[in-house]
N, C-alpha and C positions, 0 to 999 in steps of 0.2 A: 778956720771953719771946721765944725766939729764930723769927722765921716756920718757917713747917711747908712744902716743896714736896709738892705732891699731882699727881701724874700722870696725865692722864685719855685714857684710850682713845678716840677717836669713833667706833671702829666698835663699841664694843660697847652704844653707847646707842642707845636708840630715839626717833626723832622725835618729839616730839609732836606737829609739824603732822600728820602722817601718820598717827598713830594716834586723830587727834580730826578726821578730816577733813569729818564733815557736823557739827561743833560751827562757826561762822563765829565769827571773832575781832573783829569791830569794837572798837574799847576803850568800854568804859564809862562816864558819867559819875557819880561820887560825890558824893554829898551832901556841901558844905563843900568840896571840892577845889579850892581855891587855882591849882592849875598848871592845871586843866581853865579855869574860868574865865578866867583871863588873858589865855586865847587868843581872845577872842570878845570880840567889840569894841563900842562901845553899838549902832552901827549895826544889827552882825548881830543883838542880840536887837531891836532896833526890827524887825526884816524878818522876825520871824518868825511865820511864819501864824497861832497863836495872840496875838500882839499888835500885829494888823495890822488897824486900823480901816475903813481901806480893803476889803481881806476881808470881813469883817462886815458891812460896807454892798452890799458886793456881793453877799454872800447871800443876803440881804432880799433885796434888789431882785427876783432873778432867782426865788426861792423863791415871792415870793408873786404874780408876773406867770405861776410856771408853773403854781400853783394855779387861779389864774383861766382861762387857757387850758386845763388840762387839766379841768375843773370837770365836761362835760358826760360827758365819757369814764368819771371817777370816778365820777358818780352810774351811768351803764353799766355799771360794774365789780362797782359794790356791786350791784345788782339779778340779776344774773350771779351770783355768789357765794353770792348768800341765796335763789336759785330752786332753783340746783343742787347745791346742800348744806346740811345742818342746820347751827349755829353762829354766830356772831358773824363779820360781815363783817371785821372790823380782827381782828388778831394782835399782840400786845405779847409783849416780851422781854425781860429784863434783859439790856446792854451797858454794856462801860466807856465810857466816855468820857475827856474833857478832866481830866488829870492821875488818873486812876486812878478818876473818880468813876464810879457804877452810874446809868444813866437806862432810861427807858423808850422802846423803840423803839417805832416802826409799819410796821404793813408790811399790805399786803390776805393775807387767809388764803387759802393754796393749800393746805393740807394737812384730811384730815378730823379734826373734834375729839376723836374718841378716840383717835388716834395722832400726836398732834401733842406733840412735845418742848417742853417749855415751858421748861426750860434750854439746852435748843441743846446740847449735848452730841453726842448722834446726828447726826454732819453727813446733808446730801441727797444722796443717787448716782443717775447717770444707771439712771431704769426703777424709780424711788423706789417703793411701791406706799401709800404715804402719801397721796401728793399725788394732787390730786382732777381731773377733767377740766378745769376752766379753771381751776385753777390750773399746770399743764403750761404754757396759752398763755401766762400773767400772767408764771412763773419761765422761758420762751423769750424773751420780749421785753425782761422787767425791766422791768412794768410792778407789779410786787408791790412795788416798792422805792419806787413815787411819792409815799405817807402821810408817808416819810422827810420830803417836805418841809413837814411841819407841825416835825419836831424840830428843821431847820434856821432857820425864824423862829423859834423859842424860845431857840436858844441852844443848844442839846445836840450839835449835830451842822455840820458845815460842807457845802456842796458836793460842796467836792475835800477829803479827806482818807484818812490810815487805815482802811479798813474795820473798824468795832467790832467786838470781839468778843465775846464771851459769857464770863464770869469760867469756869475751868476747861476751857477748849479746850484738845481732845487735838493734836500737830503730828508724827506719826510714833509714835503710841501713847503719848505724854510731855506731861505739862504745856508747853504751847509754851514758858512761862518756861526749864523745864528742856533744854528743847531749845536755845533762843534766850538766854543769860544776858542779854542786852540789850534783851528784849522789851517790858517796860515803857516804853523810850524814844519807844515809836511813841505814845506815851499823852501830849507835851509838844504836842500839837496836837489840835482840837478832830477829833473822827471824821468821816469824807466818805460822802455817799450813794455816791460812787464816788472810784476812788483812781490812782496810778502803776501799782500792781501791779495790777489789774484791768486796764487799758486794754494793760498788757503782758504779758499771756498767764499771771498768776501768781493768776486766779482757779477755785474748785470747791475740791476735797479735800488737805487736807493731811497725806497719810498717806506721801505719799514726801518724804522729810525735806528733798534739793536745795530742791526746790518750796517747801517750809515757813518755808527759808532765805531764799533768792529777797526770798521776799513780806515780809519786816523788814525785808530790805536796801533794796526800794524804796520802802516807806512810808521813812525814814530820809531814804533817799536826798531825797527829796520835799523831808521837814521842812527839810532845809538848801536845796536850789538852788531853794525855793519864791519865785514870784510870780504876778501876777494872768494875767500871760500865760500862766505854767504854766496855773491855773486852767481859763482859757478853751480851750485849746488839751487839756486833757485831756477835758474836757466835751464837746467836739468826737469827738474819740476816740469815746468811751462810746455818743453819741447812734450814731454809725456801726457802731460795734461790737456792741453790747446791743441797743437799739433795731430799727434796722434790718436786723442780720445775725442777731438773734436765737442768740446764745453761751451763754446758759444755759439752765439745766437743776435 
């Protein structure tokens, strides 16, 4: 059969970087893909924070020396929370974790127990009327985040990683999957009580879709140019940031 020429106009087609411009393109990786594989060398998956021993020994270490230190503040915390509101001191959640699995978070309860989301769905917005008087100080400080470090001696959670999220988070009114096709990828490393995109400004609502963006591309970004000096150096961060400048809300 003889070829066909076909003649094609380029002004009359339309971009599709341009008309998909808050969809972000990373490429994906397939299950069984050969060509993706290839490229990743033993080393790189030895370096990756999910199978990085080193990592895991440093979690411990630091997780259960900050329990110890912070021990007198948490007993504080809890006696605070159970004077000045009715409820259970501790909050649990269902988050994904490490390769897609659901675990149980902790976190100290800032909100009151008849309006408190037990899916996470409802995100928090600044002047929340949920959220109870100290828990205001607890979600100022990111001191409601501290119980995280029982998840991190168990294994559910790391230090530095992805912030987990809650199966069916909204990212610009869309399943973030559908927003993000590449979303699941931030799920090849174990979840962080703190992350890349928190310590760089891509943490609170992701209802503006950029921002929604943003916060995949640094978890990602993390997964690959990760090490312990990342680690140290972002924790640093956070204590400066959260901590002491007190950024949430």
């Amino acid at each position: 059969m003889a070829p066909i020429a076909v003649s094609l106009n380029q002004n009359n087609v339309m971009p599709l970087r341009k008309e998909r411009r808050l969809i972000s393109m990373r490429a994906v990786e397939c299950a069984g893909s050969s060509v993706y594989r290839s490229r990743r060398s033993r080393y790189a998956s030895r370096s990756e924070p999910s199978a990085s021993i080193g990592k895991r020994l440093f979690d411990i270490a630091v997780a259960s020396a900050a329990l110890f230190f912070f021990a007198p503040l948490l007993i504080a915390i809890a006696v605070a929370i159970k004077v000045t509101s009715t409820g259970p001191v501790l909050f649990f959640q269902y988050r994904y974790g490490y390769r897609n699995r659901v675990f149980k978070i902790y976190k100290f309860r800032t909100m009151r127990t008849d309006a408190c989301d037990a899916r996470g769905v409802k995100q928090t917005v600044r002047g929340d009327s949920r959220i109870t008087p100290i828990g205001k100080i607890l979600r100022k400080t990111s001191l409601d985040e501290i119980p995280q470090l029982i998840n991190v001696i168990k294994g559910d959670m790391s230090l530095v990683g992805p912030r987990p999220h809650v199966p069916g988070m909204l990212a610009a009114n869309l399943p973030y999957e559908v927003l993000v096709p590449y979303y699941f990828q931030r799920h090849t490393a174990r979840p962080g009580i703190t992350g890349l995109a928190q310590v760089s400004g891509c943490r609170g609502s992701t209802i503006e879709p950029n921002r929604a963006i943003s916060r995949i591309d640094y978890d990602l970004d993390y997964i690959e140019k990760w090490s312990l000096r990342m680690d140290i150096m972002i924790i640093a961060r956070t204590i400066r940031r959260e901590f002491l400048s007190g950024s949430g809300f």
